[in-house]
VOPAGU-2260 file (C-alpha; in pm, 1 decimal, decimal comma):
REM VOPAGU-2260
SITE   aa  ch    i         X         Y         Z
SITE  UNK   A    0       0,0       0,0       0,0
SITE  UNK   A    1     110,2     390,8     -74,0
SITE  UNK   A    2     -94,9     584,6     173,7
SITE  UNK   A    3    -325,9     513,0     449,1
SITE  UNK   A    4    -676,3     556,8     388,0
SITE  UNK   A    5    -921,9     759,7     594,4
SITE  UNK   A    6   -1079,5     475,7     786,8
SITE  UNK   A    7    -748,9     344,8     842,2
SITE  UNK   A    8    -620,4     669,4     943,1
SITE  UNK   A    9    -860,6     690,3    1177,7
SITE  UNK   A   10    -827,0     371,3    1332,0
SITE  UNK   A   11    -459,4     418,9    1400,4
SITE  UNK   A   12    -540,4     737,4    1556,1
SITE  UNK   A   13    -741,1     526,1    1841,9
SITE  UNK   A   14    -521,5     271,5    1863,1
SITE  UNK   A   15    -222,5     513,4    1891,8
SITE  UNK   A   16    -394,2     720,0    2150,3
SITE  UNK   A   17    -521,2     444,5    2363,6
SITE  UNK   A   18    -224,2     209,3    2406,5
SITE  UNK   A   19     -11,3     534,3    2469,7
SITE  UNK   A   20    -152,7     480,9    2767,3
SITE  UNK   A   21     -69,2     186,5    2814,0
SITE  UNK   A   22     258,6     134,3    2642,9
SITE  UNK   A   23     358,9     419,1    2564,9
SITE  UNK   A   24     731,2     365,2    2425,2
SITE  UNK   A   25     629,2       4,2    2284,4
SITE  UNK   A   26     362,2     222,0    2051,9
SITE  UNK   A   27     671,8     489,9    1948,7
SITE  UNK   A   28     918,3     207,9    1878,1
SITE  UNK   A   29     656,0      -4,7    1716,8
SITE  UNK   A   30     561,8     281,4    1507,0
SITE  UNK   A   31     886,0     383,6    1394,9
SITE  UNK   A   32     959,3      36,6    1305,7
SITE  UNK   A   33     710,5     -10,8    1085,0
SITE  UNK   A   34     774,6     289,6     913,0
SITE  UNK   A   35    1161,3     243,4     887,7
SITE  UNK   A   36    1158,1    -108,4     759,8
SITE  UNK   A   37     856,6       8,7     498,6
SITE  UNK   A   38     593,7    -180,6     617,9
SITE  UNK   A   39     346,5      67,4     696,2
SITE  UNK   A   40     347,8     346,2     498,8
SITE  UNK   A   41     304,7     694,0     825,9
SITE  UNK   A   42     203,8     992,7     760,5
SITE  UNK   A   43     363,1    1280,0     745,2
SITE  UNK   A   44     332,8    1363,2    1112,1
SITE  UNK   A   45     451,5    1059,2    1225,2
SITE  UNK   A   46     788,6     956,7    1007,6
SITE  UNK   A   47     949,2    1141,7    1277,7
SITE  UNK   A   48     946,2     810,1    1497,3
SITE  UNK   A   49    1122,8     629,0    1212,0
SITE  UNK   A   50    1451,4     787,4    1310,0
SITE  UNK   A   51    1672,1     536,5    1361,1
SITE  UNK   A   52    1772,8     764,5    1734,0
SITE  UNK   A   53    1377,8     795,6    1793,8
SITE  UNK   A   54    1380,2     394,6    1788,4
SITE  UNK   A   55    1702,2     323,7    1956,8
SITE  UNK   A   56    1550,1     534,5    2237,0
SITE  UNK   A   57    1220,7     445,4    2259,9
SITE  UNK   A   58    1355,5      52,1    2237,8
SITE  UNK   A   59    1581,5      95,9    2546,1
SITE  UNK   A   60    1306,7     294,8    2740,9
SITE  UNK   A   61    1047,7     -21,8    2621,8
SITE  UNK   A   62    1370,0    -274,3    2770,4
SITE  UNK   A   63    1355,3     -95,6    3108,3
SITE  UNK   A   64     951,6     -61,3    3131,6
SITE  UNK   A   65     914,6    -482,7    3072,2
SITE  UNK   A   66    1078,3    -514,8    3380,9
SITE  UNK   A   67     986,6    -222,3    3588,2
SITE  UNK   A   68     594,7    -300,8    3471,4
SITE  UNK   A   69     620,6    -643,8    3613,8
SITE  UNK   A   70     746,3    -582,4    3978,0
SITE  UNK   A   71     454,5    -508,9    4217,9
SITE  UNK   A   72     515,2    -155,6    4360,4
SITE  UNK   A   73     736,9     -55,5    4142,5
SITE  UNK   A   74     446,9     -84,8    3856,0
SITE  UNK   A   75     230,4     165,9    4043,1
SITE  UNK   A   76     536,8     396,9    4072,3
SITE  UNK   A   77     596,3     359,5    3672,6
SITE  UNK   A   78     214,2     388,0    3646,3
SITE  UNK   A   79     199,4     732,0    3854,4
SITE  UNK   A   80     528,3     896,6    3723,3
SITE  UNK   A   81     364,2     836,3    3374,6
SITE  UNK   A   82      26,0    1007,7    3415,6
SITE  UNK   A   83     162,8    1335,5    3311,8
SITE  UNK   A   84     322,3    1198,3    3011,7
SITE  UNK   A   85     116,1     910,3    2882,1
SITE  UNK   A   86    -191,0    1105,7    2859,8
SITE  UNK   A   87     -42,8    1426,4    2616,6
SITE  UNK   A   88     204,3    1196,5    2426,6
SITE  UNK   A   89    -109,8     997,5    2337,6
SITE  UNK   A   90    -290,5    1297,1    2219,6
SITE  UNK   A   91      11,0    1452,6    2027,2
SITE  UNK   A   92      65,4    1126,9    1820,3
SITE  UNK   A   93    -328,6    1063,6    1757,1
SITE  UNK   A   94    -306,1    1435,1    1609,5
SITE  UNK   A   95     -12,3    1344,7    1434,6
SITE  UNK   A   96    -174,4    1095,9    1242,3
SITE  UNK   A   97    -347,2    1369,8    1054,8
SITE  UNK   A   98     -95,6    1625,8    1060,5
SITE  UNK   A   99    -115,0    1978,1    1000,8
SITE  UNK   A  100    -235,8    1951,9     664,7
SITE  UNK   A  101    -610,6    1837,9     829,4
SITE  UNK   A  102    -610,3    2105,8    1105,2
SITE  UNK   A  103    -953,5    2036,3    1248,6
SITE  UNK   A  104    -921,7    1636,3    1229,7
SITE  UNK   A  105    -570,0    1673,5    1381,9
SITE  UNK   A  106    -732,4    1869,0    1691,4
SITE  UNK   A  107   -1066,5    1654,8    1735,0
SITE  UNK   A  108    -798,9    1361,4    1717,4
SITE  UNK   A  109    -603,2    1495,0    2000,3
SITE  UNK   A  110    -883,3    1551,6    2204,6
SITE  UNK   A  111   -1012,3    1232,8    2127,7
SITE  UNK   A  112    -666,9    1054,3    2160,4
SITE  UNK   A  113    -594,1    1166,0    2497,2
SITE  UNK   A  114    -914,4    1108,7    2666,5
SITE  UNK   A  115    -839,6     721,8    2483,8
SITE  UNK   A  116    -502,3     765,7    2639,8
SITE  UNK   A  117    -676,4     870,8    2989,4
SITE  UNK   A  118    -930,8     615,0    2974,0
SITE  UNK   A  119    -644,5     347,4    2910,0
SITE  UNK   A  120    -429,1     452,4    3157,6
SITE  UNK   A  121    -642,9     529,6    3444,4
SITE  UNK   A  122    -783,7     184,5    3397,2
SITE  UNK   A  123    -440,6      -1,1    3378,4
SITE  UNK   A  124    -334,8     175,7    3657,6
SITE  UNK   A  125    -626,0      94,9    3910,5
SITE  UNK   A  126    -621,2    -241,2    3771,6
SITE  UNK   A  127    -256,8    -281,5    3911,3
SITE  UNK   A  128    -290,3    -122,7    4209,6
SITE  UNK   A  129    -590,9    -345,1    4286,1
SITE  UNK   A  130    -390,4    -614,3    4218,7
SITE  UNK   A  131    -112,9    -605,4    4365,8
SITE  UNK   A  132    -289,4    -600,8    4715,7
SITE  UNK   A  133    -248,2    -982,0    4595,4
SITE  UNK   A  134      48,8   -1130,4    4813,2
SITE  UNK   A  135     150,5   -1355,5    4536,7
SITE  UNK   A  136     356,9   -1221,0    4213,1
SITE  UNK   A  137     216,6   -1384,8    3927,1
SITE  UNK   A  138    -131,1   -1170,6    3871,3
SITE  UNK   A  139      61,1    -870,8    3813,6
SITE  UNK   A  140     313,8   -1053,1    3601,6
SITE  UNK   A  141       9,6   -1202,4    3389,9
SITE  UNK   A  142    -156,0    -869,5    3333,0
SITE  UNK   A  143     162,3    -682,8    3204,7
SITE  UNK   A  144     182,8    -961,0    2965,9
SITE  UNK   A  145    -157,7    -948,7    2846,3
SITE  UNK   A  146    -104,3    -560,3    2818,4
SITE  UNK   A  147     234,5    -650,8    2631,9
SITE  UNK   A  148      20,2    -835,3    2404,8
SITE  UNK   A  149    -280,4    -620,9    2326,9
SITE  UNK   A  150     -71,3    -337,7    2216,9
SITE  UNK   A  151     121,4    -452,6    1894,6
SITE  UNK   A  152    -218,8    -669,8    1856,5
SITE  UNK   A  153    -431,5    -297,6    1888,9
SITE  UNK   A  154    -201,4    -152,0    1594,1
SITE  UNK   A  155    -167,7    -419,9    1365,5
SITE  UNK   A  156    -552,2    -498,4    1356,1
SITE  UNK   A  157    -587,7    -120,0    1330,3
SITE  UNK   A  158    -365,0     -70,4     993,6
SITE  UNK   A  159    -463,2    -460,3     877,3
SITE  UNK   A  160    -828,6    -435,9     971,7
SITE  UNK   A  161    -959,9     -99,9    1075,5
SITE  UNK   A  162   -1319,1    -167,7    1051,2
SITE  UNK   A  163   -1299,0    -460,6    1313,4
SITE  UNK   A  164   -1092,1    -282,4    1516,3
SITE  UNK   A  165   -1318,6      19,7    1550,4
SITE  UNK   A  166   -1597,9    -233,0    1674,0
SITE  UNK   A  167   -1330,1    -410,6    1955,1
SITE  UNK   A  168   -1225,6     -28,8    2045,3
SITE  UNK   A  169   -1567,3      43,5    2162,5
SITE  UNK   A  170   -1599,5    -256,2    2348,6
SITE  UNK   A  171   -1277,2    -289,0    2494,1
SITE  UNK   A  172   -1346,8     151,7    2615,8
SITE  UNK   A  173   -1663,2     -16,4    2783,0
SITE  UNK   A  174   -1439,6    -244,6    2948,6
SITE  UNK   A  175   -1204,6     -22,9    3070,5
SITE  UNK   A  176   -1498,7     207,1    3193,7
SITE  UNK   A  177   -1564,2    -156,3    3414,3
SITE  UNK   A  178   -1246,1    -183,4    3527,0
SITE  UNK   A  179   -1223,1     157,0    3679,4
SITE  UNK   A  180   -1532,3     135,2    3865,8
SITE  UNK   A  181   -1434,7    -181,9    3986,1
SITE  UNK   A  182   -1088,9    -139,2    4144,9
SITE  UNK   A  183   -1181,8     193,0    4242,4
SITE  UNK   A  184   -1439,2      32,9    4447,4
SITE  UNK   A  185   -1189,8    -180,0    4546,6
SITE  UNK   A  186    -969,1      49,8    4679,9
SITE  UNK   A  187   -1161,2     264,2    4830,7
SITE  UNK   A  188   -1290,7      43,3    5019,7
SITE  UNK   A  189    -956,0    -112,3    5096,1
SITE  UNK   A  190    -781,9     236,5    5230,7
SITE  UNK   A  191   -1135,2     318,8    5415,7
SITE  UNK   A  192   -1042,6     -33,4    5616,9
SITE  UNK   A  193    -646,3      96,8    5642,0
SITE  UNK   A  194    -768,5     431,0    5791,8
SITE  UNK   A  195    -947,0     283,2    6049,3
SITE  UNK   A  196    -729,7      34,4    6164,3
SITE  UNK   A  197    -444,1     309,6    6201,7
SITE  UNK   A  198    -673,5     550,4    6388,8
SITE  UNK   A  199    -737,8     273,2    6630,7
SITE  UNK   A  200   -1158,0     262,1    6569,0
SITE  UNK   A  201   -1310,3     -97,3    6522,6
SITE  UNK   A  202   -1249,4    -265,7    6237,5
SITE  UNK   A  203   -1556,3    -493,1    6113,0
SITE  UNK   A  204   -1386,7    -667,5    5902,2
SITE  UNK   A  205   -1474,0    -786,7    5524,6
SITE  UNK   A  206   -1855,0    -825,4    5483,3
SITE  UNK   A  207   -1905,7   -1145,1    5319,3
SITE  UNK   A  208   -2142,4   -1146,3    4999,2
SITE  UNK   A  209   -2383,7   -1426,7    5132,2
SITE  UNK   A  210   -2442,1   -1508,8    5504,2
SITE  UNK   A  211   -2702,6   -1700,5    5703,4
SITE  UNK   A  212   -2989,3   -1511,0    5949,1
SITE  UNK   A  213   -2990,6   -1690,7    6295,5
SITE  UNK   A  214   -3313,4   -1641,6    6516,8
SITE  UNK   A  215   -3362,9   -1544,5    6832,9
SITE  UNK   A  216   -3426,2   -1920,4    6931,6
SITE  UNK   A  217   -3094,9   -1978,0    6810,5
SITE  UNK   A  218   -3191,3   -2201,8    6509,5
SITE  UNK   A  219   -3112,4   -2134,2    6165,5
């Protein structure tokens, strides 16, 4: 293929914006790969990630975030330090799809590529922190890889298949709508517990889903 077409364009716009928040220097090294070895042709705006220093970079900062994504703690530090540059990265580079040339699709993609980029990496991040109240390793280890994976999976499907991604996209915002909710519930609850327990009040303890009504008499 020569150029991108429009619904194509506009599905790599999504996907761009919404796994910057996620990933974002496996989406800039992906990117630039598959611009640099010719196998997708990028627009205008973003040939700039095709530099082979842009990759090198962006490959040594995706080296050090496999690691630091997959140790609990440390993943919520990564997670936090990022919020304040997942979020506009992801809108720059969904605006850079269009470039300058389409002014007004360039801005509505920004806006709409960081609130993807929000939306993505509020929910990864409350996810995480949610789990790794877990004592044991290998949750948080299993959800980095399964954001590893839906990433390159995102913007292949979006350049190979744009139309089916669009449809997954809105599902998969629904589901990270869910997710939020969720372990926000979650954790609110779970610092509400912490607070009292540290300010010495009574603690009642986990309120099971399902319990049994004894009567007065004592029988069941």
């Amino acid at each position: 293929m020569d150029t991108l077409d429009l619904p194509q364009l506009l599905a790599l716009s999504a996907a761009i914006g919404w796994a910057s928040g996620v990933r974002l220097y496996l989406v800039v090294l992906l990117t630039g790969l598959a611009g640099y070895l010719g196998w997708v042709p990028l627009p205008g705006g973003l040939q700039l990630l095709a530099h082979p220093v842009v990759i090198a970079a962006s490959g040594f900062m995706v080296f050090i975030e496999f690691f630091a994504d997959k140790i609990p703690g440390l993943d919520s530090l990564w997670d936090m330090v990022h919020t304040v540059i997942r979020i506009p990265a992801g809108a720059a580079l969904a605006a850079s799809v269009f470039g300058a040339d389409h002014a007004v699709m360039a801005i509505v993609a920004a806006l709409l590529g960081g609130s993807f980029a929000a939306t993505a990496h509020v929910a990864k991040a409350t996810t995480r922190a949610a789990i790794n109240t877990s004592p044991e390793p290998f949750s948080n280890v299993g959800a980095s890889l399964v954001e590893d994976g839906l990433v390159p999976a995102g913007l292949w499907l979006a350049v190979a298949h744009p139309l089916v991604f669009l449809l997954l996209f809105v599902v998969l915002l629904a589901l990270s709508v869910w997710l939020i909710r969720k372990s926000w519930r979650f954790l609110r609850a779970l610092f509400g517990r912490l607070a009292r327990i540290f300010s010495g009040r009574p603690d009642p303890g986990v309120t099971p889903a399902f319990r049994l009504n004894r009567r007065e008499d004592g029988q069941l």
